[in-house]
C-alpha positions as CSV (number, residue, x, y, z in Angstrom):
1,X,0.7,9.3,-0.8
2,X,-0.4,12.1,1.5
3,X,-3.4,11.2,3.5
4,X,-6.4,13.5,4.0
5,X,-9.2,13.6,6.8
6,X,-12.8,15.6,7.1
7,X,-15.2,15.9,9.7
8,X,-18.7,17.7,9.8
9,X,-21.1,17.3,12.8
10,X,-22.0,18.9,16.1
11,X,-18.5,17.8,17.7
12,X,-14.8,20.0,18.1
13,X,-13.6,19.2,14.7
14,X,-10.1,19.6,15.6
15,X,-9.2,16.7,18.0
16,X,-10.9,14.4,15.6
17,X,-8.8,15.9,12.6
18,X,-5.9,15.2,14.2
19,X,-6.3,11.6,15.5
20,X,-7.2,10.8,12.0
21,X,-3.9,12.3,10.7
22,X,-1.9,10.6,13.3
23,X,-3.6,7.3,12.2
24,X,-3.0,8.6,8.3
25,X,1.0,9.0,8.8
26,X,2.0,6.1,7.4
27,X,1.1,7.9,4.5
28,X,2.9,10.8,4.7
29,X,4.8,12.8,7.2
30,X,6.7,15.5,6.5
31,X,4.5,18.5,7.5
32,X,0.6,19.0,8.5
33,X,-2.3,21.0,8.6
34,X,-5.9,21.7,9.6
35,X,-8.5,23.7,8.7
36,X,-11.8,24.6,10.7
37,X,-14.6,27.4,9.9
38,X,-14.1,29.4,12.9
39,X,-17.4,31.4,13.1
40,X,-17.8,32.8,9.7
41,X,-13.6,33.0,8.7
42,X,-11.3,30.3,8.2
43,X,-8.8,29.1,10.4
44,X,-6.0,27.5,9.3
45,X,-3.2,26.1,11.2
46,X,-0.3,23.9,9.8
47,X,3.3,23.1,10.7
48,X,6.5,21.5,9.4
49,X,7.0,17.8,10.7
50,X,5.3,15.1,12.1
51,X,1.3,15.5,13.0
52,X,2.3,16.0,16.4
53,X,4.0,18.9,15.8
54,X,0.8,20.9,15.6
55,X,0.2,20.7,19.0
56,X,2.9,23.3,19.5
57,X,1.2,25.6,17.2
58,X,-0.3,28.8,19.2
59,X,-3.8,28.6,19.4
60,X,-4.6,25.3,18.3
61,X,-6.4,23.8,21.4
62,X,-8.7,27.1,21.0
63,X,-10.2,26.2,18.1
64,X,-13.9,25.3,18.3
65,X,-15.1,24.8,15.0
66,X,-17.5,21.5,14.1
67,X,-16.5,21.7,10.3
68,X,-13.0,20.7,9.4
69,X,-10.2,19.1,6.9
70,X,-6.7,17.8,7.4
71,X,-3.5,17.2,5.7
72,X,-0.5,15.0,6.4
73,X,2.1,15.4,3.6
74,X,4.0,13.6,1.5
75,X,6.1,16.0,-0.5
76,X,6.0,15.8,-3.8
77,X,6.1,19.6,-5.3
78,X,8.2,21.6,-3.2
79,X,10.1,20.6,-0.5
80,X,8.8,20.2,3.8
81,X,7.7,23.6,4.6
82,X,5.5,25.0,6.7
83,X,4.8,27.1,3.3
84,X,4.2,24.6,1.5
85,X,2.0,22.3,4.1
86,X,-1.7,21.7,3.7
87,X,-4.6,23.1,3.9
88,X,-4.3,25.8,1.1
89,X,-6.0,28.7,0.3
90,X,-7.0,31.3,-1.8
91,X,-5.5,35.2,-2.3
92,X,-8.9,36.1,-0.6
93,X,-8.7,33.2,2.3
94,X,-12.4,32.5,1.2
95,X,-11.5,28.6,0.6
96,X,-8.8,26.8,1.9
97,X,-8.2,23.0,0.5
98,X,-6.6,19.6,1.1
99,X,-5.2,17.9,-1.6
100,X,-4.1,14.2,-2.7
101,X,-2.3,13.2,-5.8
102,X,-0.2,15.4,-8.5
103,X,-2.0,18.3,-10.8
104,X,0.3,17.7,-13.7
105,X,-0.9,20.9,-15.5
106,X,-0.3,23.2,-12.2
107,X,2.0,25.0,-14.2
108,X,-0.4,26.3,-17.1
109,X,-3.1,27.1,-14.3
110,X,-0.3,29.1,-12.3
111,X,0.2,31.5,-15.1
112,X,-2.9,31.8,-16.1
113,X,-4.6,32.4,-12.8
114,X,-1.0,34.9,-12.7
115,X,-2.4,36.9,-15.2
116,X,-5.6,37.1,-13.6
117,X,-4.0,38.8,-10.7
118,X,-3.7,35.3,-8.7
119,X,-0.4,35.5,-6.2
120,X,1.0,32.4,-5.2
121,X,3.0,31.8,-1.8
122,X,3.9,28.0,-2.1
123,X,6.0,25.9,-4.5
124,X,3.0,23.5,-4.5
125,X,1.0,22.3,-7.5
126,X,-2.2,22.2,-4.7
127,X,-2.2,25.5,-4.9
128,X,-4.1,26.5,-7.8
129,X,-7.0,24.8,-7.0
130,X,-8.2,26.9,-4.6
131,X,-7.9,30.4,-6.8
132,X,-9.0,28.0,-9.9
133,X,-12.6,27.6,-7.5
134,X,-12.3,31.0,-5.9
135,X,-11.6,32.2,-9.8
136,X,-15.0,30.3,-10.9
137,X,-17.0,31.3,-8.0
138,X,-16.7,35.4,-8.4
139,X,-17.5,34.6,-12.3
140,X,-20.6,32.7,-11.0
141,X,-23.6,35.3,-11.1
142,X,-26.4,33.0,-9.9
143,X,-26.4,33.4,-6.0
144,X,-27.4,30.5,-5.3
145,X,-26.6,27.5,-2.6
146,X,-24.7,25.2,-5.5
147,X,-22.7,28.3,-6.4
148,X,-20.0,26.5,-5.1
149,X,-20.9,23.3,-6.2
150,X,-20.5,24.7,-10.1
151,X,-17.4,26.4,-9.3
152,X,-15.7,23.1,-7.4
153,X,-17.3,21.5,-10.6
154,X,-15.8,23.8,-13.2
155,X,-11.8,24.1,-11.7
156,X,-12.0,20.2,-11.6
157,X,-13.0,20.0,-15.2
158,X,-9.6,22.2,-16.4
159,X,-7.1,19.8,-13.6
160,X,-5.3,17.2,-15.6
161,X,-3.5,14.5,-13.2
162,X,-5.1,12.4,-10.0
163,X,-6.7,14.3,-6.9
164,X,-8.9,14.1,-3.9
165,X,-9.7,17.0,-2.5
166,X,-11.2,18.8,0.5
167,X,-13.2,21.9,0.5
168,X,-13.8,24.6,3.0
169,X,-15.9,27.9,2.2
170,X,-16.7,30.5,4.7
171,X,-19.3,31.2,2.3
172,X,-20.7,28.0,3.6
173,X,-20.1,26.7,7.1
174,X,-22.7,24.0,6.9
175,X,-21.5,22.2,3.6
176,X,-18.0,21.2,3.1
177,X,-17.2,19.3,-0.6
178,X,-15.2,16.5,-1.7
179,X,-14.0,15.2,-5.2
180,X,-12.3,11.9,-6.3
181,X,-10.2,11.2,-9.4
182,X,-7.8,8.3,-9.2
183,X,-7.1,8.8,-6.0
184,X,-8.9,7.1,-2.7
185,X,-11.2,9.0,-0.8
186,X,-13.8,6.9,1.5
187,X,-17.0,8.6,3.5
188,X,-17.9,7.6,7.4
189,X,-21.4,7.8,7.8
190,X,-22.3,8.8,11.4
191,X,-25.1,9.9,13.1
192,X,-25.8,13.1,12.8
193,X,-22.1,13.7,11.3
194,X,-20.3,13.1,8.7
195,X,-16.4,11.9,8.3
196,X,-13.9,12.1,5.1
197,X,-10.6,10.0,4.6
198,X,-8.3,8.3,2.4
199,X,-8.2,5.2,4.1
200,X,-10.5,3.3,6.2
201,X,-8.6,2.7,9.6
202,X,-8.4,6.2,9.8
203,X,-12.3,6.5,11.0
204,X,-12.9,3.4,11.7
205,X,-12.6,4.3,15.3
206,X,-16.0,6.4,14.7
207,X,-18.0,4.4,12.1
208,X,-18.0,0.8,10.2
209,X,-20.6,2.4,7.5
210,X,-18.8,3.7,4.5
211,X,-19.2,5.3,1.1
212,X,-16.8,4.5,-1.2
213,X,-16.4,7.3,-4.2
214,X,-15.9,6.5,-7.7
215,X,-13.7,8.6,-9.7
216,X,-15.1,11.8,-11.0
217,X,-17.5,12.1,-8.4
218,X,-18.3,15.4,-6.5
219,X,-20.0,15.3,-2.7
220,X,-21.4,17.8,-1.1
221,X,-22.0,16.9,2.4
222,X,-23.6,18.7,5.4
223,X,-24.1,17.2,8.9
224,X,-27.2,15.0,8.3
225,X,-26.9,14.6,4.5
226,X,-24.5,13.5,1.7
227,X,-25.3,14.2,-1.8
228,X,-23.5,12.3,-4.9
229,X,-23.1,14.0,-8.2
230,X,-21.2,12.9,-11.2
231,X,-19.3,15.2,-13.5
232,X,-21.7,16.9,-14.7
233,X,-23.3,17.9,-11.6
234,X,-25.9,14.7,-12.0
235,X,-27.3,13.7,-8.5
236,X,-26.5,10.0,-8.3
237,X,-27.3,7.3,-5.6
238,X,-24.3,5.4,-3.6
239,X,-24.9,2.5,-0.9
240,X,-23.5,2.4,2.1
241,X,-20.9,-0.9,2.9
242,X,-20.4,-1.9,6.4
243,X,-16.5,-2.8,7.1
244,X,-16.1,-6.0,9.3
245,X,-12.4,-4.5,10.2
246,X,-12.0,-3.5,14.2
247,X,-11.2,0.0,15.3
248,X,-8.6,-2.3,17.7
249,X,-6.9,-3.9,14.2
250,X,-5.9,-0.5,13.5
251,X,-4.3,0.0,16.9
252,X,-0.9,-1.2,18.4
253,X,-2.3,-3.0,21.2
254,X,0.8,-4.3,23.3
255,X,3.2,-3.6,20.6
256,X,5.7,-1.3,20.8
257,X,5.2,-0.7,16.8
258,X,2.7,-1.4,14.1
259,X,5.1,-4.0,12.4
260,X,6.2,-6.2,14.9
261,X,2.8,-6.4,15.6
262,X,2.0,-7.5,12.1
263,X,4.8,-9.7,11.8
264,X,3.3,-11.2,14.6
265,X,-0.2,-11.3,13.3
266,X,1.1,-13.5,10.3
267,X,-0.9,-16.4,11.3
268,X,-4.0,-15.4,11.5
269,X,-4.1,-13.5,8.5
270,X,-3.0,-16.4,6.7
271,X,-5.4,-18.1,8.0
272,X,-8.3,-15.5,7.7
273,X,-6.7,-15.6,3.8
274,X,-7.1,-19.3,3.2
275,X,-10.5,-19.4,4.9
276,X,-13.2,-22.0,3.3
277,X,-11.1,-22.2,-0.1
278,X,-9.8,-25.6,0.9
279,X,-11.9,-27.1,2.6
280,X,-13.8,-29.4,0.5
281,X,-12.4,-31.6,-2.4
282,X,-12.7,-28.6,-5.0
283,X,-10.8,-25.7,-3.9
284,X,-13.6,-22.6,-4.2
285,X,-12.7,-18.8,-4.8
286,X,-15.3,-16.6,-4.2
287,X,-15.9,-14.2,-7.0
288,X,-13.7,-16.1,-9.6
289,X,-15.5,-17.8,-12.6
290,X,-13.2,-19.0,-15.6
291,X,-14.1,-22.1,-17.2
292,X,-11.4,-24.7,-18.1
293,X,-11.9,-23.9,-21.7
294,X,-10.9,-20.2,-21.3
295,X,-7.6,-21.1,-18.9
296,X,-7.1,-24.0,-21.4
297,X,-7.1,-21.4,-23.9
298,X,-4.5,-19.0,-22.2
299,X,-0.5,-18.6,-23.9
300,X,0.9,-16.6,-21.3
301,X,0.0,-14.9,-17.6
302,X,1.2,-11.7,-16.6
303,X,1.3,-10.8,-13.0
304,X,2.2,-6.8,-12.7
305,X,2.7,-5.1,-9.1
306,X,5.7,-2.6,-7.4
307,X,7.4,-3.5,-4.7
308,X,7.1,-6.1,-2.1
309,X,4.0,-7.1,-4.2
310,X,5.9,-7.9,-7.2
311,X,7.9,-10.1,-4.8
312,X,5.0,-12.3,-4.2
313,X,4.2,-12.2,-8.3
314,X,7.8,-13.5,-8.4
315,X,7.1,-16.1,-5.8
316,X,3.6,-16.9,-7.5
317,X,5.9,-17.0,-11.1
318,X,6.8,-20.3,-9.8
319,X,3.7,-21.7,-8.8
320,X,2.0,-21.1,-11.7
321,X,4.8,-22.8,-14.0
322,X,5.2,-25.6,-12.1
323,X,1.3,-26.3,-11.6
324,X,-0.6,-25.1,-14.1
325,X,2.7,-25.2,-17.4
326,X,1.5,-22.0,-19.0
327,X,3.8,-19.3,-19.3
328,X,4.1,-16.6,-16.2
329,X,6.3,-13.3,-16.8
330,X,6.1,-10.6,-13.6
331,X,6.4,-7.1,-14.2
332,X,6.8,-4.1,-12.3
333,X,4.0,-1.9,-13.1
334,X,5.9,1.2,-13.5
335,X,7.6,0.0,-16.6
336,X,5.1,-2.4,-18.0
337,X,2.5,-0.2,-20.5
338,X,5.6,1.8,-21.2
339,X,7.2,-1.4,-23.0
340,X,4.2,-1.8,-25.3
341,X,3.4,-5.6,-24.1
342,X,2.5,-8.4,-25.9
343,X,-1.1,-9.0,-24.9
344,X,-4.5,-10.6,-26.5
345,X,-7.8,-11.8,-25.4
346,X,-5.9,-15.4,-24.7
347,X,-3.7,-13.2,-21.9
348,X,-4.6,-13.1,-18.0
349,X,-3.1,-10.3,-16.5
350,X,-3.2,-10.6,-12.3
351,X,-2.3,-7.3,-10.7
352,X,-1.7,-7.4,-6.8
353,X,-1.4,-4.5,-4.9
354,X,-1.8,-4.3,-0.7
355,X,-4.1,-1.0,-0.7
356,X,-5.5,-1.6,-4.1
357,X,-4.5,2.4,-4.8
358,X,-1.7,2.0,-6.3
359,X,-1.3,4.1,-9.7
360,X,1.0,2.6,-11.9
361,X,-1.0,-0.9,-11.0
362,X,-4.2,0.7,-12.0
363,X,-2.9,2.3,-14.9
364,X,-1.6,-1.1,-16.1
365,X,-4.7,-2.7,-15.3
366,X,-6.3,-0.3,-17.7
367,X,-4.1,-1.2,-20.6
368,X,-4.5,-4.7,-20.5
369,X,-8.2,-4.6,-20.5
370,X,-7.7,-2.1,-23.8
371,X,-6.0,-5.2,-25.7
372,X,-9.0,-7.5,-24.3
373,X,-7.1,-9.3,-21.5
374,X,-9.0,-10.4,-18.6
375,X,-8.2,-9.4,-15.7
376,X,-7.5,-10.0,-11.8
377,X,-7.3,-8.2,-9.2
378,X,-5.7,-9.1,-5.5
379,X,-6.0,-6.6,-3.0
380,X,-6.6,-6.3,0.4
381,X,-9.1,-3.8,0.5
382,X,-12.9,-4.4,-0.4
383,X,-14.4,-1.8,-2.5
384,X,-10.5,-0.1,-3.6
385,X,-10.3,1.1,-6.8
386,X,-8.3,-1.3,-8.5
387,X,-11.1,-4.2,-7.3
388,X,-13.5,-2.0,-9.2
389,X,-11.8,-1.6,-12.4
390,X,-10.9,-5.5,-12.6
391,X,-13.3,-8.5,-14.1
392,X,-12.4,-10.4,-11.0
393,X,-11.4,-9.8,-7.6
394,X,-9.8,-11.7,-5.0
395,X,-9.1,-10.4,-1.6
396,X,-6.5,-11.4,0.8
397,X,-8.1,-11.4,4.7
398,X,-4.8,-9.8,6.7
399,X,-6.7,-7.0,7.8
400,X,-5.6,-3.6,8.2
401,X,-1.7,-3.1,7.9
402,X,-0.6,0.0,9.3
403,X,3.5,-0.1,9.2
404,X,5.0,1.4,5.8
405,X,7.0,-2.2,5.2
406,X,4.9,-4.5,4.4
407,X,4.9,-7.7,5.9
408,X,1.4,-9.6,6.4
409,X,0.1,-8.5,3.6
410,X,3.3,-10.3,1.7
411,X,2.8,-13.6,2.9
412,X,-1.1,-13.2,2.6
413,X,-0.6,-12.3,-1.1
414,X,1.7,-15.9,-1.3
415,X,-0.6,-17.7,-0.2
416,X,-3.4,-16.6,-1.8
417,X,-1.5,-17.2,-5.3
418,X,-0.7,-20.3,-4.5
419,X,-4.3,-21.0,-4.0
420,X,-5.4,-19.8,-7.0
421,X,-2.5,-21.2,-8.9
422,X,-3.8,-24.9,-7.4
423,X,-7.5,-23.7,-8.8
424,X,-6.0,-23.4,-11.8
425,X,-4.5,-26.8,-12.1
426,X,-7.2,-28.3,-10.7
427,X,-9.5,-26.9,-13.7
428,X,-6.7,-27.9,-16.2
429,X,-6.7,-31.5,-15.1
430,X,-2.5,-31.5,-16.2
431,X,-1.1,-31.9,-12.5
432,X,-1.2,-35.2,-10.3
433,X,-4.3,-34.6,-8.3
434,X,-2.0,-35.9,-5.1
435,X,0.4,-33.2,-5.5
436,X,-2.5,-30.7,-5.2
437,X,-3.6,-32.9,-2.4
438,X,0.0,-32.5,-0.6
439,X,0.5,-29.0,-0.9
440,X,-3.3,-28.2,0.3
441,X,-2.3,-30.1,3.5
442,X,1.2,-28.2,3.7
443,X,-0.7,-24.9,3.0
444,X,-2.8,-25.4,6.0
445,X,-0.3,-26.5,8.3
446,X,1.6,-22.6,7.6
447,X,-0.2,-21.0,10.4
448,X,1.0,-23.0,13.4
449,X,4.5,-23.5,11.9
450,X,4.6,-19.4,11.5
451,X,3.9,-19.6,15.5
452,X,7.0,-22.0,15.5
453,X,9.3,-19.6,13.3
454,X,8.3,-16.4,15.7
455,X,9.8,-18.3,18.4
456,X,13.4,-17.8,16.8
457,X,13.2,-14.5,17.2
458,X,15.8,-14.1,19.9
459,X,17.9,-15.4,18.1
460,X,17.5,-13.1,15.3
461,X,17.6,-9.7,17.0
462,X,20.8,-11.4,18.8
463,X,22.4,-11.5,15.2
464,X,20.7,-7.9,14.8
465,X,22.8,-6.3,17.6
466,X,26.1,-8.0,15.7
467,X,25.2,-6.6,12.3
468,X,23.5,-3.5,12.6
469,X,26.0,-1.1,12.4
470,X,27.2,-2.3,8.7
471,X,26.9,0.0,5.7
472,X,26.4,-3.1,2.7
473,X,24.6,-6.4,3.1
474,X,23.7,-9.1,0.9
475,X,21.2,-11.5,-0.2
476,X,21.5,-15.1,-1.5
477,X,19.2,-18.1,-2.8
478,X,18.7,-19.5,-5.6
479,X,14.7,-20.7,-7.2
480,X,11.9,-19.0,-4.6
481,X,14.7,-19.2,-2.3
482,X,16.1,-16.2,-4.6
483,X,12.8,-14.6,-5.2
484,X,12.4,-13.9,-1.1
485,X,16.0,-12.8,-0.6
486,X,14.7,-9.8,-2.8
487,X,11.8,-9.5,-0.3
488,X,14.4,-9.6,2.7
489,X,17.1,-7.2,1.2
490,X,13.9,-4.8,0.6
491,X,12.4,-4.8,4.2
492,X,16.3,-4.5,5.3
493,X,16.4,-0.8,2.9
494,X,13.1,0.2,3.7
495,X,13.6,0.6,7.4
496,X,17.2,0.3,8.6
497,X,18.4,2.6,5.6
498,X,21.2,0.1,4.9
499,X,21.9,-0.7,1.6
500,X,21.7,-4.0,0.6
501,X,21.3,-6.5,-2.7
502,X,19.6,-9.9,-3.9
503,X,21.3,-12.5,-6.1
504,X,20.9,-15.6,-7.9
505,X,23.3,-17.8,-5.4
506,X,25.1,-19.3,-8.3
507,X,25.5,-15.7,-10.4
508,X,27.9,-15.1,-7.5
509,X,30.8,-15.8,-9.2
510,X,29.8,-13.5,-12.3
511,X,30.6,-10.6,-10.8
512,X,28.8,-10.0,-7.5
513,X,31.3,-11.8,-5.6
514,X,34.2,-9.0,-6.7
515,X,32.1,-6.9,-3.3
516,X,32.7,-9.9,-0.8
517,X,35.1,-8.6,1.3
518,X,36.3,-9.8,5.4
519,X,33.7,-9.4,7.5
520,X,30.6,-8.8,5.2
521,X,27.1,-9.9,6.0
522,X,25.3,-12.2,3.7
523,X,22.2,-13.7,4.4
524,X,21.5,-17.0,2.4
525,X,18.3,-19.1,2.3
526,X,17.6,-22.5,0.9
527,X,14.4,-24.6,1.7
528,X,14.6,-26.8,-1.5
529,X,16.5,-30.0,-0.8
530,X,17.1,-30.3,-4.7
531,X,19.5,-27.5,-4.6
532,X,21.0,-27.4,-1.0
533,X,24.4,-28.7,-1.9
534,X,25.2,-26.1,-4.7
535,X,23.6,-23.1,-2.9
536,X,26.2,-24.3,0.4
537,X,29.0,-24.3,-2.5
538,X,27.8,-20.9,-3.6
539,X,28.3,-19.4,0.6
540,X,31.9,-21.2,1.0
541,X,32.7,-18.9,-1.7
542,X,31.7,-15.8,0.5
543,X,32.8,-17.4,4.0
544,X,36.2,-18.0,2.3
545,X,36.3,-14.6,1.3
546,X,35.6,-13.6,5.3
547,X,32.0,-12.7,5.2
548,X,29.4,-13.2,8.5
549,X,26.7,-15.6,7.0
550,X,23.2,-16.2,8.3
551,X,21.7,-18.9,7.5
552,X,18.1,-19.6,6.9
553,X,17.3,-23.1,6.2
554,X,14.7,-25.9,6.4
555,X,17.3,-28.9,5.6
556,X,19.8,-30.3,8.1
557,X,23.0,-29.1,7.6
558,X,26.2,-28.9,8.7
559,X,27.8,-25.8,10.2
560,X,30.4,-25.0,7.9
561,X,32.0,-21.5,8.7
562,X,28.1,-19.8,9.2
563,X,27.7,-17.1,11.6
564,X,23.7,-18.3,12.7
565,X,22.0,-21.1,11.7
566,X,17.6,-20.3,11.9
567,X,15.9,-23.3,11.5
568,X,12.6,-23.2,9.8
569,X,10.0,-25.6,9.5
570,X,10.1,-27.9,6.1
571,X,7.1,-27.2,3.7
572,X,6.6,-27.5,-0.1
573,X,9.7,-25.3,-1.6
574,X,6.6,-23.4,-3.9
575,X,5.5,-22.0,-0.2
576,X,8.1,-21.8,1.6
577,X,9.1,-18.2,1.7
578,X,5.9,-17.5,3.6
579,X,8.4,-19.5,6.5
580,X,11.5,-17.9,5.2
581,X,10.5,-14.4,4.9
582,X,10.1,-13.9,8.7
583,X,13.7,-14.1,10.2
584,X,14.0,-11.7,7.3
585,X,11.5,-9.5,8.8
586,X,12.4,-10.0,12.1
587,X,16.4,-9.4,11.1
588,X,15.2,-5.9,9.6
589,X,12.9,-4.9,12.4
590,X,16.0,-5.0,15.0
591,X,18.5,-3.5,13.0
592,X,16.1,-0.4,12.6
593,X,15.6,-0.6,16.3
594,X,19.1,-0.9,17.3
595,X,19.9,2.2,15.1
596,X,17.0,4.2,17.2
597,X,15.2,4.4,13.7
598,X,11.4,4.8,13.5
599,X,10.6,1.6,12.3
600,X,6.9,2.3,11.0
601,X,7.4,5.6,9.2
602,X,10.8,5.1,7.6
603,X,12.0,8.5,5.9
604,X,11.0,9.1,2.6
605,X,8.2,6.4,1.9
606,X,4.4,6.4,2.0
607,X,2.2,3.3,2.7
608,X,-0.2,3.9,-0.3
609,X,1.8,5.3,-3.5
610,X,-1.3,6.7,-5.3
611,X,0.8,8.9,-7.9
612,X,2.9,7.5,-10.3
């Protein structure tokens, strides 16, 4: 949450500070700010609202400043102010800062830096850090160019929580300093300049030659240099990675928003996901060793993400169980190491997260590796954190995705699963080598009958303008089928603000059905032709009740009392909510357009959730 951008060079500062934000809202955007060094004082300028709301800011086309660092907001302490926007600074406006994460001590440092004679004008925990470094840097008696390096060093040693951070010093308009803990920070290498972000696609517009920070590392960096130091002010060496990502993948193109766009990019990213891993006899995943003695050897699987991620574990649950027989239980990460799992060396633990950021997935990363679980990570993201902390990573190709609801990256992750639920089975030897056979061949058909599904869309956002104006809708399915009616009723909350639930089709009559009333939209899928009949049962019980039912199906069935029929292609039930899920998406994309709703930043949410 939040996203933060730097630049150092010979170049305005400003412009580029503020493209970078606009291309970081997704992670926040409820106020912004910039900072520049303005001859030798600091300038900074910051407003309430979108990034583009600092364009009305007096002033702000005259700055000319080459050394700068930028803020859009997600709030977390204290609410959207102008007050309480980025950059901060200190009582004596010698440092001003940009901050991403939580300081969970802020309020111990507040009173003590109080009784130092520190004042405070925000509600924001960001605040101390400034007067923590300007605290350290007047006790500091050695003059000397890392004076501000120790003092940086020193308020980051006494911060307990997850941070990157910016510095600015009029002290020093030729360095400006960065530090990493638990939350993502990346450095663009240019030519002669310098560029700071939390995400790639931010800069990628300027450079495809990144550093990418380890936690507790400090940076100082100056136009033509960038120095490394760990913790203890040790000078360490990084490499540079070149990104293969497009500054054009990052960009709408002829979209009128980031999503559709990505819902419409589904089949290459599935097929940029499968790539060579089917294509001989053995299926092959890069960077994945385990011998069939260790999976052989396993008594459960855990698969732990948030969100639409844990949708896909869900999906994967499934895949695993039916392929491989071992034991799958999914978990949302934010209540897994709380529960005190069950989890030994003959554990795998998969963890799936889009941005590979996200906290409570790293955190429960961590405490399967303490009780000597291997671990995998599947991210979409080379070089994010949680790929670094992991034994193994596996990487979903979907490329960057930009809109806060997640779609691409979904049926990437499905896929992706399913593969390495097949590699699985194939090591184990307990599954009929033709069913591996027939699902590899219905796994690489997805693509072109994604293209076929897209072309439904009409009909979809026609059923969008009937329903878009309700205040409760509902989800139904039963198997997968159930698992991606909690993937639909999410995307349909996280945009169009309506509220909306998943069930079990058949747990309809044990309670949920008591909500059914005339004219209620439900939205029921079935792909498996095993369970067809009772989930049709399950919607007479709603369409008798006067409910509006969509129906999203692969079987051939009879109209009886549904609003819309969607037709989808027929594939293997285990993979087909990769098919399902779109008319899902679409539905929710439309809704949120017909209610004039800003379907890419929808209120209150953040693309990366980097704080737990």
């Amino acid at each position: 949450m939040c996203g933060i951008v730097g630049y150092i060079g010979n170049k305005k500062a400003s412009p580029i500070l503020i493209n970078g934000l606009l291309r970081l809202e997704y992670r926040g955007y409820d106020s912004a700010g910039i900072a520049t060094i303005e001859e030798n004082e600091i300038s900074v300028m910051k407003n309430q609202g979108r990034v583009n709301s600092l364009y009305e800011l007096e002033g702000i086309n005259d700055l000319k400043g080459t050394i700068g660092i930028a803020h859009t907001r997600w709030a977390t302490h204290g609410k959207p102010s102008k007050e309480n926007s980025h950059p901060h600074q200190d009582n004596s406006n010698s440092f001003a800062v940009v901050h991403n994460g939580i300081i969970e001590n802020y309020n111990e440092l507040r009173e003590f830096l109080t009784e130092k004679g520190y004042n405070f004008l925000s509600n924001t925990d960001t605040e101390v850090i400034p007067n923590l470094i300007h605290y350290y840097f007047n006790k500091d008696e050695n003059n000397d160019e890392n004076r501000i390096l120790r003092a940086v060093k020193s308020a980051c040693s006494d911060l307990i929580g997850s941070y990157a951070i910016e510095i600015l010093s009029k002290y020093n308009k030729n360095n400006m300093i960065v530090v990493r803990k638990d939350s993502p920070l990346v450095i663009g290498k240019g030519n002669g300049e310098n560029y700071i972000s939390s995400d790639i696609p931010a800069i990628l517009s300027y450079t495809k030659d990144f550093y990418l920070l380890d936690d507790n590392e400090i940076v100082k960096l100056s136009r033509n240099k960038v120095m490394f130091y760990d913790e203890n002010l040790k000078e360490i060496q990084k490499p540079v990675k070149s990104i293969e990502w497009g500054a054009s993948s990052a960009e709408k193109g002829e979209y009128a928003d980031f999503m559709l766009k990505e819902i419409y990019e589904q089949p290459k990213a599935i097929r940029e996901t499968i790539g060579a891993k089917l294509d001989n006899g053995i299926i092959e995943i890069q960077g994945l060793s385990l011998d069939r003695e260790y999976i052989k050897s396993l008594n459960k699987i855990y698969i732990i993400a948030c969100g639409t991620a844990m949708h896909a574990g869900l999906v994967a649950k499934t895949i695993f169980e039916k392929l491989c027989k071992i034991p799958v239980e999914v978990d949302i990460a934010s209540e897994f190491r709380y529960r005190n799992p069950l989890i030994d060396e003959n554990t795998l633990s998969i963890y799936i997260t889009q941005s590979g950021e996200t906290a409570d997935t790293i955190a429960a990363l961590k405490l399967a590796k303490s009780k000597k679980s291997k671990t995998i990570a599947i991210s979409n993201v080379i070089g994010s954190s949680i790929t670094r902390e992991a034994d193994y990573s596996i990487y979903t190709h979907a490329g960057p995705e930009i809109a806060v609801a997640s779609t691409k990256a979904y049926t990437s992750q499905v896929i992706l699963l399913a593969i390495l639920g097949m590699y699985f089975a194939q090591k184990l030897g307990k599954t009929d080598k033709e069913i591996i056979s027939n699902l590899k061949k219905d796994i690489l058909q997805l693509p072109n009958q994604i293209e076929e599904v897209l072309k439904s869309s009409d009909k979809v956002k026609q059923f969008a303008k009937k329903v878009y104006k309700e205040k409760d809708m509902f989800f139904l399915g039963r198997g997968v089928d159930y698992a991606v009616s909690m993937e639909g009723s999410l995307k349909l909350k996280e945009i169009s603000y309506i509220h909306s639930e998943s069930y079990a089709a058949g747990e309809l009559k044990h309670g949920p059905i008591a909500l059914i009333e005339n004219n209620i939209t439900v939205i029921i899928t079935m792909t498996n032709s095993k369970l067809v009949e009772k989930s049709i049962s399950n919607v007479q019980e709603v369409i008798t009740r006067g409910a509006k039912v969509l129906a999203i199906t692969s079987e051939e069935i009879k109209n009886n009392g549904f609003e819309e029929i969607i037709k989808i292609p027929k594939t293997n039930p285990l993979i087909s909510p990769v098919l399902s899920v779109i008319p899902m998406q679409i539905l929710a994309y439309y809704i949120s357009k017909e209610k004039g709703l800003d379907v890419d930043k929808p209120r209150n949410l953040a693309k990366s959730v980097t704080v737990e």
